[in-house]
C-alpha positions, -999 to +999 in steps of 0.1 A: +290+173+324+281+139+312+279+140+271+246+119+256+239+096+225+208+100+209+195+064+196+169+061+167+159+040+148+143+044+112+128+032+080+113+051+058+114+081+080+120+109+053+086+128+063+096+129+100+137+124+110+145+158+100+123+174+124+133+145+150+169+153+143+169+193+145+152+191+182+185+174+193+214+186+174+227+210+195+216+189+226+233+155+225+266+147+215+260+119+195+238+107+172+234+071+161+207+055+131+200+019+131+180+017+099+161-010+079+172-003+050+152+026+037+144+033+003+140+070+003+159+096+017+163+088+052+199+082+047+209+117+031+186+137+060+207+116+090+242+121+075+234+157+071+230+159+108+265+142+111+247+108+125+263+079+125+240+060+104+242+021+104+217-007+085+205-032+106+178-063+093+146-053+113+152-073+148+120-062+163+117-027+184+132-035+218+162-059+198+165-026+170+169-002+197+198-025+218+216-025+188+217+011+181+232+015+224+254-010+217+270+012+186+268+040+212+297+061+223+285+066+257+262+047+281+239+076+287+215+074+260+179+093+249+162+068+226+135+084+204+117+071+175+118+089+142+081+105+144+093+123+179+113+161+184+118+179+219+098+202+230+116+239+244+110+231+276+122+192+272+156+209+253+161+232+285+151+202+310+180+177+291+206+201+290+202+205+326+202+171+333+235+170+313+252+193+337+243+178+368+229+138+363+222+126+395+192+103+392+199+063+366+170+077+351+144+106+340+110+102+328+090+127+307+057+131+292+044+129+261+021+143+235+007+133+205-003+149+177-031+126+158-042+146+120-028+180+128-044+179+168-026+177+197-045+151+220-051+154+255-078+131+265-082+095+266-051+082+281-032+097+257-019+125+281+007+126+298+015+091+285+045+094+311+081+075+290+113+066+305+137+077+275+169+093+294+188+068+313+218+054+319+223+021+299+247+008+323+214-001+343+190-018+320+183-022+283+151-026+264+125-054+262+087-066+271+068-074+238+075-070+203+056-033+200+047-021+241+086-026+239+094-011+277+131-004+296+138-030+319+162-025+349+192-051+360+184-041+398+160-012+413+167+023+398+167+060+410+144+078+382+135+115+388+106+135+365+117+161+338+099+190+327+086+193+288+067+172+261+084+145+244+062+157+207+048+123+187+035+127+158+016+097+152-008+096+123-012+122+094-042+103+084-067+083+098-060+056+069-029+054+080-037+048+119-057+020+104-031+004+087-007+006+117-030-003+143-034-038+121+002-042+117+007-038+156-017-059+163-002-089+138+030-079+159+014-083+193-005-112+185+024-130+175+046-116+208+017-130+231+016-165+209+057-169+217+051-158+255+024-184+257+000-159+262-035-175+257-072-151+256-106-169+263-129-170+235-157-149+250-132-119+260-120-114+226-156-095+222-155-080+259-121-063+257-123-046+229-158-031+244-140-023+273-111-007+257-136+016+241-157+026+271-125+031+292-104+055+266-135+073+249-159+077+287-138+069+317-103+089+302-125+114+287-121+112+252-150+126+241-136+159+251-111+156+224-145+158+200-146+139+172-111+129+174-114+109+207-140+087+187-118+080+160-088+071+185-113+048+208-129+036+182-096+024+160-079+014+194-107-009+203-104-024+167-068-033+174-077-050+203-099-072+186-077-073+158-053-084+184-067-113+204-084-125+172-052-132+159-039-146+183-067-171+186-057-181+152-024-187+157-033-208+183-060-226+159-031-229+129+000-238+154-026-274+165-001-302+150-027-329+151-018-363+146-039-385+122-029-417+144-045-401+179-080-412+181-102-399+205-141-407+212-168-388+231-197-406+244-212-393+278-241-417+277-245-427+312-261-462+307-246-493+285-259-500+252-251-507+219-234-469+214-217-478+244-202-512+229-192-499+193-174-472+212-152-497+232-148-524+206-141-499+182-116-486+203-098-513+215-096-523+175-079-496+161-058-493+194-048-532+181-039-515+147-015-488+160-032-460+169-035-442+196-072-444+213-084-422+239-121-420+251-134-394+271-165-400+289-186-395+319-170-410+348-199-427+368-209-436+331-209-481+327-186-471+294-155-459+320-162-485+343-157-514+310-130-490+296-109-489+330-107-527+322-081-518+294-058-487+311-025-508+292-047-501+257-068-472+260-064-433+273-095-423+293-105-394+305-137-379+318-163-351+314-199-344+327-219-333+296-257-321+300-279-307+274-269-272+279-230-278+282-220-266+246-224-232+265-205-236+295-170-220+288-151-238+316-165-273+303-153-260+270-118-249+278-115-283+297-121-306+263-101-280+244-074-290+271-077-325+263-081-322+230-050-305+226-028-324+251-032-357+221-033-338+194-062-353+185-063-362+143-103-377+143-127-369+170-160-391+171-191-377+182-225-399+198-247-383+213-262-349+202-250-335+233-219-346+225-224-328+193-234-296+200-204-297+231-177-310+211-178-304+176-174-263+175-143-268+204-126-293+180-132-277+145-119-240+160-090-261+178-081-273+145-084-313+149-084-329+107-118-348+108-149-347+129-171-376+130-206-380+139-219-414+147-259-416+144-272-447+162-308-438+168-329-445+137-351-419+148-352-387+122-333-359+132-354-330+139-350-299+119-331-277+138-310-242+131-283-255+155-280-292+139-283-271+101-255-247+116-231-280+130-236-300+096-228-277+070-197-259+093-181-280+112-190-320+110-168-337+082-188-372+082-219-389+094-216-426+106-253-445+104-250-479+114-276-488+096-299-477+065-325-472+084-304-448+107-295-434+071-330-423+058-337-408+094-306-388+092-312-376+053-348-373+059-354-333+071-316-321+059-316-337+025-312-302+012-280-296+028-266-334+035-250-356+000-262-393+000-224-397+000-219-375+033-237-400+057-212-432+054-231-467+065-210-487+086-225-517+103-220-528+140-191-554+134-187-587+154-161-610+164-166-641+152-131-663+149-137-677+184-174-686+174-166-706+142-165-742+161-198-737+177-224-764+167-262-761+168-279-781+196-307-803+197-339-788+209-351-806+242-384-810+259-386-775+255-380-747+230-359-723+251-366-686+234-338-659+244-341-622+240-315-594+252-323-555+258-324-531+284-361-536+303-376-506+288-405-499+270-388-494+232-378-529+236-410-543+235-408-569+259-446-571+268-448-586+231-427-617+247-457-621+269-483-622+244-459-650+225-462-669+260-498-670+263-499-679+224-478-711+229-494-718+263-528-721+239-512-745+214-498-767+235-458-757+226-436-763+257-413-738+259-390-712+284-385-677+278-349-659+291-344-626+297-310-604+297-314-567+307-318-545+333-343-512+330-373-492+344-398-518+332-385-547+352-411-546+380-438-537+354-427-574+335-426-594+367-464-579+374-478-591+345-461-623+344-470-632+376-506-622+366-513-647+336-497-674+355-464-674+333-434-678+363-424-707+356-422-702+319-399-673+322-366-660+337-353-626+342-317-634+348-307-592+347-277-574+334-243-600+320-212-590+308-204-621+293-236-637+274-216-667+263-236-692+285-271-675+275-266-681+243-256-711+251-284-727+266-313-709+237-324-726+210-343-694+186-333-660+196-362-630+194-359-594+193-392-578+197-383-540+202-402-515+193-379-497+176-341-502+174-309-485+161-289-517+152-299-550+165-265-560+181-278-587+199-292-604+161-254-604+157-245-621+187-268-648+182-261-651+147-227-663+160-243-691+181-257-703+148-293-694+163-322-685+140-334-654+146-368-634+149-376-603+146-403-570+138-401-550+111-384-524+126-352-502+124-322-521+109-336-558+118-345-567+080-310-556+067-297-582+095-323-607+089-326-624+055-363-631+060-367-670+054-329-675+050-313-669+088-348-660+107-377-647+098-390-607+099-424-602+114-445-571+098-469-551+115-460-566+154-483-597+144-475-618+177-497-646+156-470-651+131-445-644+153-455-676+171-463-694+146-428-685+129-417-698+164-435-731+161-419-738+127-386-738+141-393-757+169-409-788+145-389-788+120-349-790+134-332-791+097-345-754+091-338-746+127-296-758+113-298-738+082-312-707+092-286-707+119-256-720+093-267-690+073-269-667+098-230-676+106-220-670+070-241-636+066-220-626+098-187-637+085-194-620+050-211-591+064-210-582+095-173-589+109-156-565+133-126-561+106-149-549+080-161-526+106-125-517+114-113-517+078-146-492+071-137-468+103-103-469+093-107-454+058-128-426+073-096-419+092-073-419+066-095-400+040-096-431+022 
């Protein structure tokens, strides 16, 4: 006859370890206590019951219950927990196995006893436990609470007649309480394992949990005590995976120096240019810069140019992507891989995508750059994005400001939308001098061909000077829709000569170059880039009343600002410069010292920069 020790352990077990404790004293030949050290009388009941009763720091239930085997006597053990007593027929079954072990293991069933009923329905029956074996053959482990025996090598296990009696809860309170420490425990256990849960089944498995113990395993038929157990089990798994999620959230260790910008504009514009100048700025001040983007986009082709300085990385985002969990997870990826500190948003796709991902991922500051002068329309969603997850609004321009503020005034501080200009660099500009005019007055104008940019307006100027006799040439940089549409009509009044659509450059150095009065004649415009640009040529410049052109333009100063699209003073403003060549050299030496003062890429920098820092 092999002889037995019983291993349990306790805390605070007064209510239940005698009960425990009487079901095996005539049965095993050994009992042994790991306790945490209880404050009641958990103690006195064991050593009445001749237990060998030791205190052990709380190591976790499968690291509590190694101990206690390893203070064993002898390697066959029955583990219990403090809440649990043989059964009659489990007593007769043991003592049986006693006189004749054959098997490395037995298994037995057990049942629970939840308020004073004995459950039998959903899943809770036979709830089949390993609890004899032979510990020469395996030891406890699996997670912190579904602690489970695991085997060195296969094993021989054979079934044992009798119920292993549990009594669980007394109260439903107290099944509350439990089921949210468990699920703190387990939550933990899955967050140490690496075990990670998708947002969207953190709703579904709870659900699930409930419909599978309460309709598939027949709870109902333990009346209104299977809805108590499903529902309160279904908590706990909520409880559960909701806890994990935020551990995952909390254990993020962003880094304030990692930079990353989203911008899945497909075309190149002025967006497009902050982003990578921007970028390759602060990459030049020691941060660390990466920039996510579409990758048939013009901004990865430019970006690919600087692999030694940038991180890039691409994503397709549509309008409807914020709901696409895969796209989601994928930025979340990224996201986490830098340890991204400061996230910048630009378009309102990239908004409604990225900005949830990153606040619940846990990145410091989430910036949204506004571009488009446009007014925001008043929308739940945008409402919902400001107020709970967006940290600061970048407007590159007062105008972009009021258009921001205008329908969420209620909700957005004056101080919450930051203006931060488009910034230049000027240094290798400074020797440029202003050139005489020729036979002609050349007239330059930059801007994608399409129809915002207003470059029918350049037409009407043509047929204006054609009328008065001004010589003159008109040059064209851009690429767009309304190319063919331009030629038509040019070709039409007679006007080929006159102009030149030279198409899309990546350097404008030469265009500039070879202008003499620079015109911008869009229709509306977020932040007139290109004013800048040919501010640093030392070129007067001309443009509507539109958008961010008349904080740019110091009307009469370094151009002139044209109200109301009035292509009469527009070429009239046009003629002035072309007669008189000493305001033609101050407005352009003006121009260069508003740039330097104002618009210079290190006050950019230096503005982006405190944003960063919290400055």
């Amino acid at each position: 006859m092999i002889q037995i020790s019983a291993v349990i352990i306790t805390l605070n077990e007064e209510r239940n370890i005698k009960r425990c404790l009487e079901s095996i004293y005539k049965i095993v030949d050994e009992i042994v206590v790991i306790d945490s050290f209880s404050t009641d009388k958990t103690r006195e009941i064991c050593e009445s019951y001749n237990a060998e009763f030791y205190e052990q720091k709380f190591l976790g239930y499968s690291a509590q219950k190694n101990y206690g085997i390893k203070k064993a006597k002898y390697p066959y053990i029955l583990s219990l927990d403090a809440d649990e007593a043989l059964s009659k027929n489990l007593k007769k079954s043991i003592l049986s196995v006693k006189s004749n072990w054959k098997y490395d293991a037995y298994s037995l069933n057990r049942l629970t006893n939840y308020c004073g009923k004995w459950v039998r329905f959903g899943g809770w029956y036979p709830d089949r436990k390993i609890r004899l074996w032979d510990s020469r053959k395996g030891n406890w482990g699996g997670l912190k609470v579904h602690e489970k025996l695991i085997f060195s090598k296969r094993v021989r296990t054979k079934y044992i007649k009798g119920d292993l009696l549990h009594y669980s809860y007394y109260t439903i309170d107290e099944h509350i309480i439990q089921a949210n420490k468990y699920s703190s425990i387990l939550a933990q256990s899955y967050f140490e394992n690496g075990r990670a849960i998708p947002l969207l089944e953190i709703i579904f498995r709870p659900i699930w949990r409930f419909i599978r113990d309460y309709i598939i395993k027949l709870g109902f038929l333990s009346g209104l005590t299977g809805l108590h157990i499903a529902v309160i089990s279904s908590m706990e798994v909520f409880l559960k995976y909701i806890k994990l999620h935020k551990l995952y959230a909390s254990s993020y260790n962003p880094n304030y120096k990692n930079i990353t910008f989203l911008n899945s504009n497909k075309v190149w514009g002025g967006g497009e240019k902050w982003t990578l100048d921007t970028a390759l700025y602060l990459s030049k001040s020691g941060y660390n810069v990466l920039i996510v983007t579409y990758k048939d986009s013009a901004l990865f082709k430019e970006a690919r140019r600087y692999e030694l300085e940038l991180e890039l990385k691409s994503i397709k985002i549509t309008t409807y992507s914020f709901i696409n969990i895969f796209q989601r997870k994928r930025f979340k990826r990224i996201l986490k891989a830098y340890n991204v500190g400061t996230l910048f948003l630009n378009l309102s796709n990239d908004l409604k995508f990225g900005a949830k991902v990153a606040h619940a991922l846990g990145v410091n500051k989430i910036v949204y750059r506004r571009a488009i002068p446009k007014p925001i329309k008043r929308k739940w969603y945008y409402r919902h994005l400001f107020v709970r997850y967006i940290d600061k609004i970048i407007s590159n321009s007062e105008h972009t400001k009021r258009g921001v503020l205008l329908n969420y005034s209620d909700i957005i501080r004056d101080e919450f939308v930051k203006v931060i200009y488009n910034g230049i660099a000027i240094n290798k500009q400074i020797d440029r001098e202003i050139k005489n005019i020729g036979s002609q007055i050349v007239i330059g104008s930059v801007g994608r061909l399409s129809k915002e940019k207003g470059h029918l307006y350049l037409i009407q100027l043509a047929v204006n000077l054609r009328e008065k006799g001004i010589p003159f040439k008109i040059m064209i940089a851009g690429e767009g829709s309304q190319r063919k549409k331009l030629e038509k009509e040019i070709d039409k009044l007679g006007l080929k000569e006159e102009f030149e659509l030279i198409g899309f450059k990546k350097d404008l150095n030469d265009f500039y170059s070879q202008i003499d009065v620079f015109v911008l004649p869009s229709i509306w415009e977020g932040f007139g880039f290109v004013l800048l640009e040919a501010m640093s040529f030392k070129l007067p410049v001309i443009a509507f009343d539109t958008g961010s052109s008349a904080e740019i333009i110091q009307d009469q100063k370094n151009g002139f600002i044209v109200p109301d699209f009035n292509i009469d003073l527009l070429t009239e403003n046009v003629i002035k410069l072309y007669v008189n060549e000493d305001l033609r050299n101050e407005m352009g030496n003006t121009g260069f010292k508003i740039l330097q003062n104002k618009f210079s890429v290190e006050n950019t920098l230096r503005e982006v920069i405190k944003i960063i820092e919290n400055q």
